[in-house]
C-alpha positions as CSV (number, residue, x, y, z in Angstrom):
1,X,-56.7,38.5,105.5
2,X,-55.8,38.8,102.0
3,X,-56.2,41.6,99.8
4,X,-58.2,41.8,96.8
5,X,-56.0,41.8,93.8
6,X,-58.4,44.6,92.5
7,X,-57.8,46.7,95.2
8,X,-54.7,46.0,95.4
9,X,-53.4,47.3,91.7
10,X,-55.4,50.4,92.0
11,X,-53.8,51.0,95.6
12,X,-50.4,50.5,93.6
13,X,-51.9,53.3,90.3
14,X,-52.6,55.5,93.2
15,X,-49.0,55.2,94.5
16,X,-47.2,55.3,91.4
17,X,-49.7,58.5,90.1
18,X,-48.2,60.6,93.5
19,X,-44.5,59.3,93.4
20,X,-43.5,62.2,91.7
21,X,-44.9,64.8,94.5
22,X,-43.6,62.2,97.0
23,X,-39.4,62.4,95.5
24,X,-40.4,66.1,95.3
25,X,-41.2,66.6,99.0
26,X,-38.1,64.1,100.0
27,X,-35.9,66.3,98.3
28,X,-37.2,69.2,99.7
29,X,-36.8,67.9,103.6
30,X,-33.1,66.9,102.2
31,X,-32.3,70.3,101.1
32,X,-33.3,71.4,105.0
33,X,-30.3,71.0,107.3
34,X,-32.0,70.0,110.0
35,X,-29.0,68.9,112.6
36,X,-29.7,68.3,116.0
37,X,-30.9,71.2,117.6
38,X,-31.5,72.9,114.4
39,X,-35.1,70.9,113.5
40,X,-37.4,73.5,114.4
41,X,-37.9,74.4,110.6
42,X,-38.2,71.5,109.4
43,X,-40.6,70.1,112.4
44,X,-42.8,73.2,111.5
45,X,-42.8,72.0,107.9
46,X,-44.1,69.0,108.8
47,X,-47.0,70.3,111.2
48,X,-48.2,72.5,108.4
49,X,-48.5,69.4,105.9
50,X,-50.3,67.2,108.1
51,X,-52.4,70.0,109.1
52,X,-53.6,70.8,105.4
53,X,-54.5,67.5,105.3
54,X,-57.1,68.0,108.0
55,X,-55.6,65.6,110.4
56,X,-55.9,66.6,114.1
57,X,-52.4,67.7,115.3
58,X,-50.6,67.5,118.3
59,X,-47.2,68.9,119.0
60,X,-45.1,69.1,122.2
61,X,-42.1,69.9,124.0
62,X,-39.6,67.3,125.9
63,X,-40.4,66.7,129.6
64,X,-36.8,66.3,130.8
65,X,-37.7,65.8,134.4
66,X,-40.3,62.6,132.8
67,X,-37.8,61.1,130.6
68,X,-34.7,61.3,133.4
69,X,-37.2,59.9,135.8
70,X,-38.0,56.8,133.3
71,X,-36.2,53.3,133.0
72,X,-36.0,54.2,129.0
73,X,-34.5,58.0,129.2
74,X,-31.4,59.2,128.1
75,X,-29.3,61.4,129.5
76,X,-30.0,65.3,129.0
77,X,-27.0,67.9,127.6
78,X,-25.6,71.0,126.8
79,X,-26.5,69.7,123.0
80,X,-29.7,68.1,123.4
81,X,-32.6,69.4,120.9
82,X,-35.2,71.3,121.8
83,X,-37.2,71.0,118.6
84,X,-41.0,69.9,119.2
85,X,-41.9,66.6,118.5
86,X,-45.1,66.7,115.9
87,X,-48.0,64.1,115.7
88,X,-50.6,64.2,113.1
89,X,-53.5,62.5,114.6
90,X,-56.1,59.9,111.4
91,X,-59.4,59.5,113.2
92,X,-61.8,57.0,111.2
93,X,-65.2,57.7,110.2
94,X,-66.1,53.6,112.0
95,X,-63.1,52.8,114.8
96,X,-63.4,48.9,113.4
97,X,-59.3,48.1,112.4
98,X,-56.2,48.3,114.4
99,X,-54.5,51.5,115.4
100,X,-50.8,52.1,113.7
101,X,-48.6,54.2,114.3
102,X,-46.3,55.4,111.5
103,X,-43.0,57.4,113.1
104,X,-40.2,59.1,111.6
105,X,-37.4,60.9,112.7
106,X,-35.8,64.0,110.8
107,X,-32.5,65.1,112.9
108,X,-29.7,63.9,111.4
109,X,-26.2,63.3,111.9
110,X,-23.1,66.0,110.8
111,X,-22.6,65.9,107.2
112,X,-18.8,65.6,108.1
113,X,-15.8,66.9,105.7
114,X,-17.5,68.9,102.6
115,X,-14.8,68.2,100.4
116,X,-15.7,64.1,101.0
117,X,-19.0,65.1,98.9
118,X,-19.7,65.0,95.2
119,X,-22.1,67.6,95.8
120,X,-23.7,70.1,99.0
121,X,-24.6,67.4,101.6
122,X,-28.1,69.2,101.6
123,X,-28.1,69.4,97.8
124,X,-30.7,66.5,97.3
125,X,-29.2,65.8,93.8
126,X,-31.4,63.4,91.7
127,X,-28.8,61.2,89.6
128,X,-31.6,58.7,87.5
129,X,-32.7,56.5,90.6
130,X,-31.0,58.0,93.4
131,X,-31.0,60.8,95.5
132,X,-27.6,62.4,97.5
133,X,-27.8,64.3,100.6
134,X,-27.1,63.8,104.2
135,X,-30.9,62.3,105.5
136,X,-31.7,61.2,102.3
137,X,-32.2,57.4,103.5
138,X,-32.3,57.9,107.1
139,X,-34.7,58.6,106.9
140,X,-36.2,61.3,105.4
141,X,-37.5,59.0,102.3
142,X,-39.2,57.2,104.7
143,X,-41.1,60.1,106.7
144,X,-42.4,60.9,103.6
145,X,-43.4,57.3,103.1
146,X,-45.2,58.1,106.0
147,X,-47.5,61.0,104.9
148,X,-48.3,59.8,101.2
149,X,-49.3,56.2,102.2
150,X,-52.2,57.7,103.3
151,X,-52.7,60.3,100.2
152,X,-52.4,57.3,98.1
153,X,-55.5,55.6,99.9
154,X,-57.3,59.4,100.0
155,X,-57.1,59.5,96.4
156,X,-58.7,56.1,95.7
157,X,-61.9,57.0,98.0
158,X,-60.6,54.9,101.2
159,X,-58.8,55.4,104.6
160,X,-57.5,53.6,106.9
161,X,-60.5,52.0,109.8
162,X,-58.7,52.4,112.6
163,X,-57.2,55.1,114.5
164,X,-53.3,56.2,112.7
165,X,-50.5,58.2,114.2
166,X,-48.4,60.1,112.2
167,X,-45.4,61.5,114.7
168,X,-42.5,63.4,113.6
169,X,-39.7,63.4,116.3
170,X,-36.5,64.7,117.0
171,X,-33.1,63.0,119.3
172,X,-33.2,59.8,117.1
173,X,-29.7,60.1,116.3
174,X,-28.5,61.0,119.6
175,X,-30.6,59.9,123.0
176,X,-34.2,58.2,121.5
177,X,-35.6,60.6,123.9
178,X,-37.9,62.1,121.0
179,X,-39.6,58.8,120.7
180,X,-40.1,58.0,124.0
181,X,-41.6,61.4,124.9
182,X,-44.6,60.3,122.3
183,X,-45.1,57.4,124.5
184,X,-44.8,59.4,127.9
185,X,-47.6,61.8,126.2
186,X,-49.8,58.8,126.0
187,X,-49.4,57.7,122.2
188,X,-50.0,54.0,122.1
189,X,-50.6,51.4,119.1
190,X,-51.9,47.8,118.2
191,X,-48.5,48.1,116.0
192,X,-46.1,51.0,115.0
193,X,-44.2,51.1,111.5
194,X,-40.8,52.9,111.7
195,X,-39.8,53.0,107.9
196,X,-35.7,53.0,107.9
197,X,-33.4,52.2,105.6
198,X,-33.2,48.4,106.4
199,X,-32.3,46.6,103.0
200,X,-36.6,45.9,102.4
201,X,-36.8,43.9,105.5
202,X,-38.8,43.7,108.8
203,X,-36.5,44.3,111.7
204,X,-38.0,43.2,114.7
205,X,-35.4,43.7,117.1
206,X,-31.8,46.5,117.0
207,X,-29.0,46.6,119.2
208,X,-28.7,50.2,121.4
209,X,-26.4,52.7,121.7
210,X,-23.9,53.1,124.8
211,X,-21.8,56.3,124.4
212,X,-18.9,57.0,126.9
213,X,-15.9,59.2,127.5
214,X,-13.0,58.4,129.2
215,X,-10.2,61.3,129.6
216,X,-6.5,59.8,129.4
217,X,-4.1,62.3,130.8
218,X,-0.6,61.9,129.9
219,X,2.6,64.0,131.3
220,X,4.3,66.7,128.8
221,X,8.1,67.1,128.9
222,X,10.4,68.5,126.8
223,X,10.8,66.5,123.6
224,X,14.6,65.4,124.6
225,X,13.2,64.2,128.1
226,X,10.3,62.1,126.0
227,X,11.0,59.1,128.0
228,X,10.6,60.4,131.4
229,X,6.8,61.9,130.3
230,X,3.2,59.7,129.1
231,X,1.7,59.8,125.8
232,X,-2.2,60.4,126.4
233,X,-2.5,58.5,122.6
234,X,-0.7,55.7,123.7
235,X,-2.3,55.3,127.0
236,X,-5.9,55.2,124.9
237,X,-4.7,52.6,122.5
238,X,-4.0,50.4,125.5
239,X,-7.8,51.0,126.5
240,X,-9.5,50.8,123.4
241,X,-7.6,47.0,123.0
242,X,-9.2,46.2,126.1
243,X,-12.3,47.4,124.9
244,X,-11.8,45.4,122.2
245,X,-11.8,42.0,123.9
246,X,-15.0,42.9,125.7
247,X,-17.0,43.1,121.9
248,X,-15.9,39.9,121.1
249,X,-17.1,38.7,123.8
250,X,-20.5,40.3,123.2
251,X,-20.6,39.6,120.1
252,X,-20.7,35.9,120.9
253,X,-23.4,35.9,123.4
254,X,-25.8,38.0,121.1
255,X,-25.0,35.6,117.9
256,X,-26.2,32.5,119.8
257,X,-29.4,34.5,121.0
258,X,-32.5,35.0,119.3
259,X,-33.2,37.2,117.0
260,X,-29.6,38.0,116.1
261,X,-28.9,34.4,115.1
262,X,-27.4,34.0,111.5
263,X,-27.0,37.6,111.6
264,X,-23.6,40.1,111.8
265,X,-22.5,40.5,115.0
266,X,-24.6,42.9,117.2
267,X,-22.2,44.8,118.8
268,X,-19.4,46.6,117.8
269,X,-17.3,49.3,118.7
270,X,-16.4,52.3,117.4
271,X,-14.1,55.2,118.7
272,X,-13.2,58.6,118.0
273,X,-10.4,61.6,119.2
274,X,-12.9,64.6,120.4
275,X,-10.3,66.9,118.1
276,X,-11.8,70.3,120.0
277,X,-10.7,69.1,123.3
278,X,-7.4,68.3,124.9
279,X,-5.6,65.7,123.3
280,X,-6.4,61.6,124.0
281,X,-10.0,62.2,124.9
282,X,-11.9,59.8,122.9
283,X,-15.5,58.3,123.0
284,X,-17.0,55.2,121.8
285,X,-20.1,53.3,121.1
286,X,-21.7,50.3,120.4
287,X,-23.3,50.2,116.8
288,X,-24.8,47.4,114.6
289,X,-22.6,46.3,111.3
290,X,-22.9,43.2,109.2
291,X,-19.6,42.0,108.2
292,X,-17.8,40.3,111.5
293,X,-14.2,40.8,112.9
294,X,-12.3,38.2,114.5
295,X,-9.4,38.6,116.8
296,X,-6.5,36.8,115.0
297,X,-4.1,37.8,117.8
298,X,-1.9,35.6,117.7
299,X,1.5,36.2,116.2
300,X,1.6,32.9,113.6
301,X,-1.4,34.7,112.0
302,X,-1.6,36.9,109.5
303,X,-2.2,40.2,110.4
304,X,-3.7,43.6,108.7
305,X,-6.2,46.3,108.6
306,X,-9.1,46.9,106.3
307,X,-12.6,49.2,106.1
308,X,-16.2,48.6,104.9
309,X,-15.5,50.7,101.8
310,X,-19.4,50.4,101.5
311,X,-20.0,52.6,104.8
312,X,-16.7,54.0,104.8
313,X,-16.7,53.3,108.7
314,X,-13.7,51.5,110.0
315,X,-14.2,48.2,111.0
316,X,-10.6,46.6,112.4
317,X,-8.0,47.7,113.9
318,X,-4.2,46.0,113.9
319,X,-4.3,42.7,115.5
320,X,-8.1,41.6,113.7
321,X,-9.2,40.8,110.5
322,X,-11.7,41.4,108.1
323,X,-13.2,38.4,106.1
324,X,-15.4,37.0,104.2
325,X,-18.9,36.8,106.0
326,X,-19.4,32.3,105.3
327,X,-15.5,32.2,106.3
328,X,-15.8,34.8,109.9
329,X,-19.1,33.1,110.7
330,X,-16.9,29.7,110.9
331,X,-13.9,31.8,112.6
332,X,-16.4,33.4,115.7
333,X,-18.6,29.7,116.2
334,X,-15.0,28.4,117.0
335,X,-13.7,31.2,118.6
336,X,-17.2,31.3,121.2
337,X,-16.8,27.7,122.1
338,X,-13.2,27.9,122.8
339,X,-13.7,31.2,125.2
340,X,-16.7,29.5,127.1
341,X,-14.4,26.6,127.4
342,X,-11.7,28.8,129.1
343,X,-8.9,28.4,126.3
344,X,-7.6,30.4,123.3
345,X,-7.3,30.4,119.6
């Protein structure tokens, strides 16, 4: 169906005549440190804003015995929230469209090193276009999206005809276990709309996480017996090299399948030291990035190290190398056939 360019411009006026109240309520959930475990505030924040908008509301605990029992679930710990998860519930005068849900998460993850900041992480500093604080884009901006989407319709005399979902969760960062508690309560939708950050595009499909810890012990000696003892460090550089091969090779079965085709690579790897434990205990997980590594291993190749200065995350270690995207696409198509044909580079 399309819209009528009429209805459309005033549904823009009514957007653009609220954007100021909308950066002003961003910035206030970005001034709210709400780390995981530490939502409550701003989850109750959120309740009380849907609720003045006379929406019906809804909010719940986590059923850890429902979400262990399903397929979906994530594992429950010591650190796992226990912040409500809020909905606030649109209920149309004529039940004639299709029901949406619009979700949003607001834990986020640890603002890190302070002294890596121009400003407080939780400042919410407006610099002309942009705003700075940890949440910011994911994905506070977007949960706010949420809520004055449908003030802009309010203020033009219309609502959506269908039934709409508003739901507030909590564990996005971590498990997913917030979300999949909404559907174990019985929230279901013709479609749902997650706004996050994703460069103005539809995402229809988004690799998981799989976090893991493996302990390396080593053997202490005295520093002038070193040879007769282990290195824990060393013995988890070994691993994490062997962890290594295994993303390429998951990175080139999810390139040649639908919908990650002409995409970055899926998969990729990403460790840590766990600094408050004993030394050489590390995790990893898989996480999605967009600029490929390929294993140049071999010694005739040039070898060296470089980082997404754009994320600041790490992307190669010694031994692969980090190119650009036309010229690694090229590298990893022949690199794929020559592993499914058993040889090497």
């Amino acid at each position: 169906m399309t819209l009528d360019s009429n209805l459309r411009d005033r549904i823009i006026k009514s957007v653009v005549d609220g954007f100021d109240d909308q950066v002003a309520f961003t910035q206030k959930l970005v001034q709210m440190p709400s780390l995981r475990g530490r939502e409550h505030a701003i989850q109750d924040l959120l309740f009380n804003e849907l609720r003045s908008r006379d929406y019906a509301m809804d909010r719940f605990a986590m059923d850890r015995a429902a979400i262990e029992a399903h397929p979906g679930g994530s594992k429950f710990t010591k650190d796992h929230s226990d912040a409500p998860i809020v909905v606030g519930i649109h209920r149309p005068r004529d039940e004639t469209g299709r029901s949406l849900i619009l979700q949003s998460h607001l834990d986020v993850v640890p603002e890190g090193l302070h002294d890596m900041w121009n400003d407080p992480p939780f400042s919410g500093r407006i610099d002309g276009d942009w705003m700075y604080g940890r949440g910011a884009g994911d994905m506070k901006a977007g949960a706010a999206a949420n809520i004055f989407a449908l003030d802009a319709l309010r203020r033009i005399g219309l609502q959506p005809a269908a039934t709409v979902y508003v739901q507030s969760v909590v564990e996005e960062e971590s498990t997913g276990n917030g979300a999949l508690q909404t559907y174990l309560e019985g929230y279901t939708a013709d479609a749902v709309l997650i706004p996050e950050p994703e460069d103005e595009m539809l995402v229809r499909a988004n690799t998981g996480v799989l976090w893991f810890q493996i302990q390396v012990r080593g053997v202490p000696v005295h520093v002038r017996e070193m040879g007769e003892g282990a290195n824990a460090i060393d013995g988890a550089t070994r691993i994490i090299a062997a962890l290594r091969e295994i993303e390429i090779r998951l990175e080139c079965g999810k390139r040649r399948a639908s919908p990650f085709r002409g995409r970055g690579a899926p998969d990729q790897l990403e460790h840590r030291q766990d600094r408050g434990r004993r030394l050489g205990l590390f995790c990893a997980k898989l996480v999605q990035h967009r600029l490929p590594c390929i294993d140049l291993s071999r010694p005739d190749r040039r070898r060296r190290s470089t980082a997404d200065h754009r994320s600041g995350r790490r992307l190669c270690a010694e031994g692969q190398l980090s190119v650009q995207q036309s010229a690694a696409r090229r590298l990893q198509r022949l690199f794929c056939r020559r592993l499914r044909a058993g040889t090497g580079l």
